[in-house]
N, C-alpha and C positions, 0 to 999 in steps of 0.2 A: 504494500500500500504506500504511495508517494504518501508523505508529511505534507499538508499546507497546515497554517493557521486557522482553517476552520474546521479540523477534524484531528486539533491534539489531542482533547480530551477523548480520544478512541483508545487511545492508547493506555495499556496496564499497567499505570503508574502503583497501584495500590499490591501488583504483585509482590515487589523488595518489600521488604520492611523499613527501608530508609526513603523508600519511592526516589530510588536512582535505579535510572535503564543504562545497561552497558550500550557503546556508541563505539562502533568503527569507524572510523577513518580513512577512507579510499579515494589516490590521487584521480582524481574525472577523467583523466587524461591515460595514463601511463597503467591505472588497474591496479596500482599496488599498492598494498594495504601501510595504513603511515601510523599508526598508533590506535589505542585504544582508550578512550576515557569515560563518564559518568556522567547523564544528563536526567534531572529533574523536567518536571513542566518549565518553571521560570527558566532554563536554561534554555532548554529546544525555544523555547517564544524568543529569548533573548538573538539566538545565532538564523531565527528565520527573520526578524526585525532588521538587524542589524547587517546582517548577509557578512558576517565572523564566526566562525566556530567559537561557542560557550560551552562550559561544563561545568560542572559544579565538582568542587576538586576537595576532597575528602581531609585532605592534611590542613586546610587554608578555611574548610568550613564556608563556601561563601561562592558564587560565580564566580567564576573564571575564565576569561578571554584568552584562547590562544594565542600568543602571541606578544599577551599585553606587557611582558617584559623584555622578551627580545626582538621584538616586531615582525619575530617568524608568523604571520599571518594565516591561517588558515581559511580562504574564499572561498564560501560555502557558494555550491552549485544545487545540490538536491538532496533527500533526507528520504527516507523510506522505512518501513516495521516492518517488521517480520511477520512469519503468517500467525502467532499468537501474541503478537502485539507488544511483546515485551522487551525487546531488541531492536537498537535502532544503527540503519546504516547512512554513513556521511559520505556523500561525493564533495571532495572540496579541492580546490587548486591550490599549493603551500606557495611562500614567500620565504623560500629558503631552507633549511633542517627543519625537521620535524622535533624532532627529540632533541632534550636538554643535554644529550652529550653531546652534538653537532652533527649526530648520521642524518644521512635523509631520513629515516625511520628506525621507528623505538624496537625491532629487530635487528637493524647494525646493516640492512641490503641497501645497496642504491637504489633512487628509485627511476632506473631509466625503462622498466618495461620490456616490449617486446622489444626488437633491435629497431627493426625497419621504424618503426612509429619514434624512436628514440633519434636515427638517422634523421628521418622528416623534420620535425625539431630545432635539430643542430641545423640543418639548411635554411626553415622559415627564420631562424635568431640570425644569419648571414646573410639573409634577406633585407632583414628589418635593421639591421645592426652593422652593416658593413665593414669589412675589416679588407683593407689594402693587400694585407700578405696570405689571405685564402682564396685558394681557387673558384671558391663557389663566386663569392663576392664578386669575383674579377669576372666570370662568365653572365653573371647573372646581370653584371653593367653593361655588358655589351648586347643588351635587350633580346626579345622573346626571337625573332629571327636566329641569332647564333645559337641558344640554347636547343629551338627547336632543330636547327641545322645538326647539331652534336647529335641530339637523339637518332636521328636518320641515319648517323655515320655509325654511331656504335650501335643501331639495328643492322644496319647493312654485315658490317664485323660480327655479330653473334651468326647471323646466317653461315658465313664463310668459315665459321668454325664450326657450328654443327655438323657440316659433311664430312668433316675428318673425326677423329677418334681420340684427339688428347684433352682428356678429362680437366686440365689446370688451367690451357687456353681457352677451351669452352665455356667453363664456370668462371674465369676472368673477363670475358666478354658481356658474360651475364650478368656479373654485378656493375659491371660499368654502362649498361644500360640500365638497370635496375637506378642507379644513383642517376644519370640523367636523365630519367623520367619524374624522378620525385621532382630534381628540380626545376624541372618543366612545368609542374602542374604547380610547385612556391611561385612560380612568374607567374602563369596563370588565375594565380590566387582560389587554388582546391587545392583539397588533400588527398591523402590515400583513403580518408572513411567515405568521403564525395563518391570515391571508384567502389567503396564495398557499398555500401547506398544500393547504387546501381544494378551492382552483382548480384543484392541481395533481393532488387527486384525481378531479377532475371531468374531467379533460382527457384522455380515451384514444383 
């Protein structure tokens, strides 16, 4: 069940005895789980108001804003219960570590995801962010023509290697098309979920 503001009170706050529901923590983006904490009513109300992850934090006795001391921010995206109401799941975008010892997550993993969605990423931040001594940067200035030119050179290349039989050339040709299509479509301004979208309506 998505959380909004008109359907908190659905929720089985009266299950605990302290009426705190454990709250996961999951990057929107990347899928990976960033920490676990404790949320009453006043808190869920506070982090859908505010659109910051709140909690209510057990040693401190009192709301608690993620973030509100190291400005690791937690940007709430969407909130959902489980099928018995008593567990609540966080999509939220972070603003740097998650966990107070400086990992991405209160596990110690990075949180970069699957690769290719991790790749994409690193390419739209070279997009948006340009850096003189990266390749991406440097192709992606020289507008959607040379980009889209590249693509066609290194499809032309994966062809000319598939007729022959060396496994290293073959799968080098493939990720070198694989990378300039992603950043094809950063010019283009889609992503790879744009292409699953599609896939997904194609697939009945």
């Amino acid at each position: 069940m998505t959380i909004s503001p008109q359907n908190i009170s659905t929720l089985d706050f009266k299950k605990a005895p302290d009426g705190l529901l454990p709250a996961i923590v999951q990057d929107a983006d990347t899928h990976i789980v960033l920490m676990q904490g404790y949320m009453n009513e006043a808190a869920l109300e506070r982090t859908l108001a505010t659109q910051q992850v709140t909690f209510f934090s057990r040693s401190k006795q009192r709301l608690w804003t993620k973030g509100e001391t190291s400005k690791n921010y937690l940007d709430f995206v969407s909130a959902a219960a489980d099928c018995d109401k008593d567990s609540i799941l966080i999509q939220a975008r972070p603003n740097g570590p998650t966990c107070h010892t400086g990992d991405d997550t209160c596990w110690g993993g990075a949180n970069q995801g699957e690769f290719l969605d991790h790749l994409e990423r690193t390419i739209q931040q070279r997009r948006d962010n340009p850096n003189e001594k990266s390749y991406t940067s440097q192709l992606l200035a020289r507008g959607i023509n040379k980009v889209a030119q590249k693509v066609g050179e290194e499809a032309v290349e994966l062809v000319i290697e598939a007729k022959d039989d060396d496994r290293d050339l073959f799968l080098g040709e493939a990720a070198d098309l694989m990378y300039h299509y992603i950043v094809l479509l950063a010019a283009k301004g889609y992503s790879l979920e744009d292409v699953r979208k599609v896939l997904r309506s194609r697939h009945k």
